[in-house]
N, C-alpha and C positions, 0 to 999 in steps of 0.2 A: 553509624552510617546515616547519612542523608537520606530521608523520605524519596525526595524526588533525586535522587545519584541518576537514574539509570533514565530519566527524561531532558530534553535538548530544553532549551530556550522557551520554544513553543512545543512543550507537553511531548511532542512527539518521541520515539524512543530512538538514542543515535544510529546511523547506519552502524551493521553489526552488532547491534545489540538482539541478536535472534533467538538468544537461547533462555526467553521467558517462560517460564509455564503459569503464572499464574493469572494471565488475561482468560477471558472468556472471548466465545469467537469473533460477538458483537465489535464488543472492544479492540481487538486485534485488527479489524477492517477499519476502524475509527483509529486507529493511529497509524494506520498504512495511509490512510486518507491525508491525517496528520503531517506527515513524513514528505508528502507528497508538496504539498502546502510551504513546508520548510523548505527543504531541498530544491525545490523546483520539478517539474516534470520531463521526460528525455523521450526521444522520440529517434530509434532507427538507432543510430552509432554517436548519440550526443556526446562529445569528449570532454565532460564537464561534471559536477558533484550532484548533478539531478538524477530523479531515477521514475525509472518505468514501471507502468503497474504492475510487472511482475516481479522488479526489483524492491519495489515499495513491501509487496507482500512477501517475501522470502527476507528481507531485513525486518520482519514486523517480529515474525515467529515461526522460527520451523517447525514446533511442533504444531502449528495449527494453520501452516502452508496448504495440504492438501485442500483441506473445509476451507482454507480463504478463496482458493483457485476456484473451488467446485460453484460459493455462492457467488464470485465477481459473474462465473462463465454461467447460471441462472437467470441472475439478471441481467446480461446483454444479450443472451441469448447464442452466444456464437463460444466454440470451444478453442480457438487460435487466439489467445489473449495477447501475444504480441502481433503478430495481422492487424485485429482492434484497436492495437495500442497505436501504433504505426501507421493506422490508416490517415492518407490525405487531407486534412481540415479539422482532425482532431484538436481539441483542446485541453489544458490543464482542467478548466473548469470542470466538461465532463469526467474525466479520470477521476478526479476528486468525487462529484455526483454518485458515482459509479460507485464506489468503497461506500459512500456514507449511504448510500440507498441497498446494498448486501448490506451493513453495519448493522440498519432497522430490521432487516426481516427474522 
């Protein structure tokens, strides 16, 4: 088996590929970020292959879903992560910011 099997183009890991155990939490928010990056970002009911930051982080890794939820919702401060996600003027860029700044802590 290929090294990198279970990574997309750009590093990221494919949607559905959720059932990793062996990232640490860092890494897990860094390829949600990733993922984000690839895919594109969605926002509200986008009917297309982008995904939202909570789809980002539930396609990273379920086993390390809750701790990704717990540090995105640390650092914005706010516990409604699709509300945030959704909100008016949002952008990719911050969404991305977002993961890679939980990613650091």
């Amino acid at each position: 088996m290929r090294r990198n099997q279970n990574r997309n183009q750009n590093g990221a890991p494919p949607v559905g590929t959720n059932t990793r155990t062996d990232m640490t939490l860092k890494q897990a928010l860094a390829a949600a970020a990733d993922l984000v990056e690839a895919k594109g970002w969605a926002q509200r009911d986008d009917d297309n292959d982008s995904v939202c930051i909570v789809q980002a982080i539930v396609n990273t890794s379920l086993d390390l879903m809750v701790p990704m939820l717990n540090r995105v919702r640390e650092v914005i401060g706010e516990t409604d992560l699709v509300a945030w996600n959704d909100t008016y003027g949002r952008t990719q860029a911050e969404v991305v910011m977002v993961l890679r700044k939980a990613a650091r802590l």
